[in-house]
C-alpha positions, 0 to 999 in steps of 0.5 A, a space after each residue: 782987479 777982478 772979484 776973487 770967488 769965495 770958498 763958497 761961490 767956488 763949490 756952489 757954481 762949479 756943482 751947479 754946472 756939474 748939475 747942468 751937465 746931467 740935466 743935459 744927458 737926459 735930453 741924450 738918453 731920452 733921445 737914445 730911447 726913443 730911437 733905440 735899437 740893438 746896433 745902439 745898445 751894442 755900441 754904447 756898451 761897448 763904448 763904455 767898456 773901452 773907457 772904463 778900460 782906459 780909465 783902469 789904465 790912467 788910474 794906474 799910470 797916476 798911482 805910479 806916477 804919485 808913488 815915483 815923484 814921491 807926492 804921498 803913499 796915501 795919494 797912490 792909495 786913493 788912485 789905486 782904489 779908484 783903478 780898482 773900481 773901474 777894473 769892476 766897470 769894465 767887467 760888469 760892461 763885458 758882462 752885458 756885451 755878452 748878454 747883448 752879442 752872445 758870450 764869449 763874441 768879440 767886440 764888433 769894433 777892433 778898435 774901441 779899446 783907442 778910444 781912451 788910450 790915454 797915458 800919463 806921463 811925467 811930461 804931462 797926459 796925451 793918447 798913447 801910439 796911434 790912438 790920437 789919429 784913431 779916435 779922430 777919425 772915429 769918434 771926433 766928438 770924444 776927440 774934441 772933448 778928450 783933447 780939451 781935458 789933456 788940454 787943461 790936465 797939461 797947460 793950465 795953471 795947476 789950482 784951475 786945472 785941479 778943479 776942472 779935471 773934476 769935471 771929467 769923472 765927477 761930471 760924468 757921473 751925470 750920464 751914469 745916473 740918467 742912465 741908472 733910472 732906465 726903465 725896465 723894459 727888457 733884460 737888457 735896460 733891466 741889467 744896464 739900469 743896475 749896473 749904473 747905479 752901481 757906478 754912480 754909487 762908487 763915482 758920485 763923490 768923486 767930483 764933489 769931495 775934491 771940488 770942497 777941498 779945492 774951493 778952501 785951498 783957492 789960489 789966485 796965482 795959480 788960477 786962472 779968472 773965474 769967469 773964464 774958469 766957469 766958461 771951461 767948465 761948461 764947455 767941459 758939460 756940453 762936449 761931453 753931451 755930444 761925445 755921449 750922442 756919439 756913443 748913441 749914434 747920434 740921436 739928437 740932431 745939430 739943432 737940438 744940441 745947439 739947443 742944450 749948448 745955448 741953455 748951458 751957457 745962459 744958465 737957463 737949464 734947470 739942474 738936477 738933484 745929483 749932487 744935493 746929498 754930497 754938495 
């Protein structure tokens, strides 16, 4: 029978990949820099508008979901705070769109707001309509990663599927932060840079709050083994690396995410200091 994880051993493994994934975004968004131009600026904001659009809309589908199978008011409570943030997100993403197309422009693709049309359900999480066929034709890389996460929300014993879901919006506060120490180069980095940091502040302990109560609550029936768990969460890591490149346009080539991938899963990237004052 293998080795069961500590409460310990569970917290500080899965924070230290978290911490991998943001040391591996840096290699995206330094990439993004050194190749920026307007048609990349353009799309990411406009990206990121639609997922923090998408993400409103989840949250909200969450809180009614815990409030209509009576899991607990409180548990509505804490979805609705965070669907209250993200409607801010994607506000203050708008906003920039302006700055960057002229006030008041549409967004240049129609279709972005696909991007994480993602609904959840009694049966479980999946995109919405067409959605699906959209993003996979689109956006393959954020399809890849997307279809992984449903994946694991919909089919994975619950205990696992709690801890990597924290992969997702508190993984993904690894981007945000690389992206709040943008150098202020132009208006444009100068009001990103800001508006980052304002989302890693209300993101940041998301993830790790969550992943501590897990870690004490370990349950092995409901889990599955913890090497294969920690697998999954690197995976998580490295496709969200290149749905990122995707979003920039694809600054790193194949070799250099291949790269980042081998560095992932033979843990030699060295971890960044993100979550050291909430670990």
């Amino acid at each position: 029978m293998a080795k069961q994880p500590t409460a310990d051993q569970i917290a500080r493994q899965t924070l230290h990949i978290m911490s991998q994934g943001a040391s591996a975004q840096q290699h995206v968004v330094d990439a993004y820099m050194a190749k920026r131009n307007r048609e990349r600026d353009i799309n990411w904001v406009v990206i990121q508008a639609a997922r923090e659009y998408g993400a409103t809309n989840m949250y909200a589908d969450r809180a009614r979901l815990a409030l209509g199978t009576g899991i607990n008011v409180r548990q509505a409570d804490h979805y609705a705070g965070i669907m209250k943030e993200e409607l801010d997100h994607y506000r203050a993403y708008m906003n920039l769109l302006d700055l960057t197309l002229g006030k008041g422009k549409e967004p240049p693709d129609s279709d972005s707001f696909h991007y994480l049309n993602v609904e959840f359900t009694a049966r479980g999480a999946g995109f919405h309509g067409e959605s699906g066929d959209i993003v996979a034709r689109k956006w393959p890389e954020h399809h890849r990663f997307i279809t992984l996460w449903m994946k694991i929300y919909n089919t994975l014993p619950k205990w696992t599927s709690r801890l990597l879901m924290t992969q997702g919006e508190g993984g993904s506060v690894g981007w945000h932060w690389c992206m709040s120490n943008l150098p202020g180069n132009d208006e444009f980095l100068r009001l990103a840079a800001k508006l980052e940091k304002t989302v890693v502040e209300d993101e940041i302990f998301h993830g790790p709050e969550e992943i501590k109560e897990l870690a004490a609550s370990f349950d092995p029936a409901q889990a599955l083994p913890w090497d294969e768990t920690l697998n999954l969460a690197r995976e998580m890591r490295y496709l969200d690396v290149r749905e990122r490149n995707e979003q920039f346009l694809y600054p790193l080539g194949e070799a250099e995410l291949e790269d980042i991938r081998r560095a992932i899963f033979e843990d030699t990237l060295a971890p960044s200091d993100i979550y050291a004052a909430v670990a």
